[in-house]
C-alpha positions in Angstrom: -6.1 -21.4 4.9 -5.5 -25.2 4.7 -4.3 -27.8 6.4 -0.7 -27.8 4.1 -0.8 -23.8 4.4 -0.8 -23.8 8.1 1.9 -26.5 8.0 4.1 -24.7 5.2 4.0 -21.0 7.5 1.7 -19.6 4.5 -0.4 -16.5 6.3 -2.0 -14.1 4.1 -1.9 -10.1 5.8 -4.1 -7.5 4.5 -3.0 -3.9 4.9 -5.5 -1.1 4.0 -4.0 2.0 2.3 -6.4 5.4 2.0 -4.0 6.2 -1.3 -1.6 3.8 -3.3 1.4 3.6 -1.4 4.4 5.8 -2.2 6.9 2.6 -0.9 8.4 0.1 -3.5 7.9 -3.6 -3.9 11.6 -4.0 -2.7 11.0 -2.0 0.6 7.9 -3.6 2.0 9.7 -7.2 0.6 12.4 -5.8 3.1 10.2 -4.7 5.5 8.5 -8.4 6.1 11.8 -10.0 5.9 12.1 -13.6 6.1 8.6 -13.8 4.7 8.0 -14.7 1.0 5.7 -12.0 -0.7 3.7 -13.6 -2.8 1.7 -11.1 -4.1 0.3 -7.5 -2.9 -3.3 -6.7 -3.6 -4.5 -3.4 -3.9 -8.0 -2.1 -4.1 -8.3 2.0 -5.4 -11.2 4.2 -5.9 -11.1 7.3 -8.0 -11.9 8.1 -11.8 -9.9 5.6 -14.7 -8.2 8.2 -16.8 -6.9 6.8 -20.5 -4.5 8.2 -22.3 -2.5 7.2 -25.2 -4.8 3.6 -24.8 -3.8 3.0 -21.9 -6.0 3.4 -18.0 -4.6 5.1 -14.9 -5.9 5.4 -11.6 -3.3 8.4 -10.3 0.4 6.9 -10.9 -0.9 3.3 -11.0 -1.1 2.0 -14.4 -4.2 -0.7 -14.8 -4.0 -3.9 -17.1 -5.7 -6.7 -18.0 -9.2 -8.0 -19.4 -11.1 -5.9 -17.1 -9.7 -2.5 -18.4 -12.9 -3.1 -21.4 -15.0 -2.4 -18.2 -13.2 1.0 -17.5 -14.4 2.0 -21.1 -17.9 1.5 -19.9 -17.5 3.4 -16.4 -15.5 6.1 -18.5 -15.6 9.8 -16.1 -17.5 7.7 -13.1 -16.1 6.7 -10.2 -15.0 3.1 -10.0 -13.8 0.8 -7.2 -10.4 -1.1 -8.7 -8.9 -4.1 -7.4 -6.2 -6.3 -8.4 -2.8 -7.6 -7.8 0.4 -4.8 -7.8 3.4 -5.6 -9.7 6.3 -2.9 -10.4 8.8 -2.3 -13.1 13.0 -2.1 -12.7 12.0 2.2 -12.3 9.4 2.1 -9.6 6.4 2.0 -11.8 2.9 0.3 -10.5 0.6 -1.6 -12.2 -2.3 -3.0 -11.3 -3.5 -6.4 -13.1 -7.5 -5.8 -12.1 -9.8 -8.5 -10.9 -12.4 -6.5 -10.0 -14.2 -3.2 -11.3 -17.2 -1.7 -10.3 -18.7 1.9 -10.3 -18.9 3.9 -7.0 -22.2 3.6 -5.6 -22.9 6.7 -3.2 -24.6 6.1 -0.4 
């Protein structure tokens, strides 16, 4: 965090989920109140399923350059991690950042 951060009340809070959450974007931006949500990041593990062209982690629809990976990973399981966004319906997507297969240890 910088200088200008601190000054401005920017705080960044990590919550750690063991499944994607069931809430909305509208009730955790209610929940934190008179904080701006700037973003949520999510991380998932589980197996990428496509169908129709398109990747899925459970309900949560994933996007973005990274999805090419997925294709490579295809029936492993991969560690996910991006930024949530949701649709007018409810519907989450996940832009990904990160992807990596599931290294047992």
């Amino acid at each position: 965090m910088t200088q200008e951060d601190f000054n401005a009340g920017v705080a960044t809070f990590q919550v750690k989920f063991d499944a994607p959450p069931a809430v909305k974007m509208a009730d955790i931006k209610k929940e934190v109140g008179k904080y701006k949500v700037d973003k949520v990041a999510m991380k998932l593990t589980g197996k990428a399923v496509e169908k129709d062209k398109a990747w899925s982690i459970g309900n949560v629809a994933l996007t973005g350059d990274m999805t090419s990976k997925l294709a490579e990973l295809k029936g492993k399981p991969v560690i996910v991690a991006g930024a949530m966004t949701e649709d007018d319906k409810g519907k989450q997507s996940l832009a990904l950042t990160s992807v990596e297969e599931l290294k047992k240890k």
